[in-house]
C-alpha positions in Angstrom: 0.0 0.0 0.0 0.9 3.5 -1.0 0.7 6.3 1.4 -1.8 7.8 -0.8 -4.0 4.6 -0.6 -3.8 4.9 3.4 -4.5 8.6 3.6 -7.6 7.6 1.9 -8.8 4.9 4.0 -7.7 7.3 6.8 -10.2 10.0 5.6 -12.8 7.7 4.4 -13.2 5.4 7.6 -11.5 7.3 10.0 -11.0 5.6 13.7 -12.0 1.8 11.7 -9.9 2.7 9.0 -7.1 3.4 11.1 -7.7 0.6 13.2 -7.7 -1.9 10.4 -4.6 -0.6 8.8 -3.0 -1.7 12.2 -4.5 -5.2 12.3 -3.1 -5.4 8.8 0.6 -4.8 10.0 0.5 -6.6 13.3 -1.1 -9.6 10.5 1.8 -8.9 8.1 4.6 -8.4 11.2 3.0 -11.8 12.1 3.2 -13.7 9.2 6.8 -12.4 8.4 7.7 -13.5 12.0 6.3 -16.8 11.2 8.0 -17.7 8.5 11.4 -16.3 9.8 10.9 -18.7 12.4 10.8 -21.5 10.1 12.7 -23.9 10.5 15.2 -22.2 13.1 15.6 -24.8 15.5 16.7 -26.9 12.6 19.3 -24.1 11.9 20.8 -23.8 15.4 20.9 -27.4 15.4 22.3 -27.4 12.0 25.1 -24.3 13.1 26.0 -26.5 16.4 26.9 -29.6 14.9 28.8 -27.4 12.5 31.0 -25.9 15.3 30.5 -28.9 17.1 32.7 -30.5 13.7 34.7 -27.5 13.3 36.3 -27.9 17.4 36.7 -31.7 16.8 39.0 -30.5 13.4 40.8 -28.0 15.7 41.3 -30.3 18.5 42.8 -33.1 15.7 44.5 -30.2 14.5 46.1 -28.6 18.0 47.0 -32.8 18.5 49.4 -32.8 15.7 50.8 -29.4 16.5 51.4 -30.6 20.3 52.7 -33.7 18.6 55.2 -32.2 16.7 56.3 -30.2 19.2 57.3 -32.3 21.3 58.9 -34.4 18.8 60.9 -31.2 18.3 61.9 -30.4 21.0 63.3 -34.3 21.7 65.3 -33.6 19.0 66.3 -30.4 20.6 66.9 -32.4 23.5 69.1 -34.8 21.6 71.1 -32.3 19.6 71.7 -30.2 22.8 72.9 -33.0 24.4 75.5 -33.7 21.2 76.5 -30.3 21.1 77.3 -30.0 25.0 79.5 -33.5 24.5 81.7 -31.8 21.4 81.8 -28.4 23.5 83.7 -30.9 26.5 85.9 -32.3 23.9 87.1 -28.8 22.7 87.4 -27.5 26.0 89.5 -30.7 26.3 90.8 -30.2 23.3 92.4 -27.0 24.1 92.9 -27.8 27.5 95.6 -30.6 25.9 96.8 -27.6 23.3 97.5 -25.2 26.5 99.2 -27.8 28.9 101.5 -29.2 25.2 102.3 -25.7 24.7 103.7 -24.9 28.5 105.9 -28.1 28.2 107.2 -26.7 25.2 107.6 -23.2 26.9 108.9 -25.0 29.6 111.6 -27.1 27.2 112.4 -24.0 25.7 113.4 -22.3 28.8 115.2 -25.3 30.4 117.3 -25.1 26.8 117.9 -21.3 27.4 119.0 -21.8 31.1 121.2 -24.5 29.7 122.8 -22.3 27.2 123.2 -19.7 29.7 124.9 -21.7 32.5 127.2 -23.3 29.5 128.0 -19.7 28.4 128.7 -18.2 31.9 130.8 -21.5 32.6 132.5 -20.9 29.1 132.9 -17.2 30.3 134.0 -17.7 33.7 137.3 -20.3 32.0 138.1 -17.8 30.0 138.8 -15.4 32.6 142.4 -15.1 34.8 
């Protein structure tokens, strides 16, 4: 209906007219409710078990990511423990380089101590 058409029933009928032009929306309000309604307990049922399948999918999905973590970090685990077992054979490693180089240092200046009691010996002959 046109606003026209109910400003005519308005002035023609007055008080019925406009009392019927409200039965005829609370009707209309009525029947759209109804048919909105439809079938709406079928769609909540229908959007539940939809989330309801969409939390089982993240739950498989969280699963495997919890999984994989902690297959990682065994691996971390495992790779830390290699690496802290080569870190004690270098430390070793250079321990041996440090203790090899003072024996040679130490060689070296038994040598030179040697050489200098030889030379002071040598010295001391050669003097009257």
């Amino acid at each position: 209906m046109t606003g026209i058409e109910l400003a005519g029933i308005l002035k023609d009928y007055g008080p019925w007219g406009l009392s019927a032009i409200l039965m005829l929306v609370v009707a209309k309000l009525y029947a759209d409710n109804q048919k909105l309604s439809t079938g709406y307990i079928e769609r909540i049922i229908a959007g539940l078990d939809a989330a309801t399948g969409a939390a089982t999918s993240v739950q498989g999905a969280l699963n495997e990511l919890r999984n994989l973590i902690d297959s990682s970090g065994k691996a971390v685990g495992e790779h830390s423990h290699q690496i802290a077992i080569l870190v004690e054979k270098v430390q070793h490693g250079f321990g041996n380089t440090a203790s090899a180089m003072q024996a040679v240092a130490n060689e070296l200046q038994r040598l030179r101590d040697r050489d200098d009691r030889r030379q002071r010996d040598h010295d001391d002959r050669g003097r009257p």
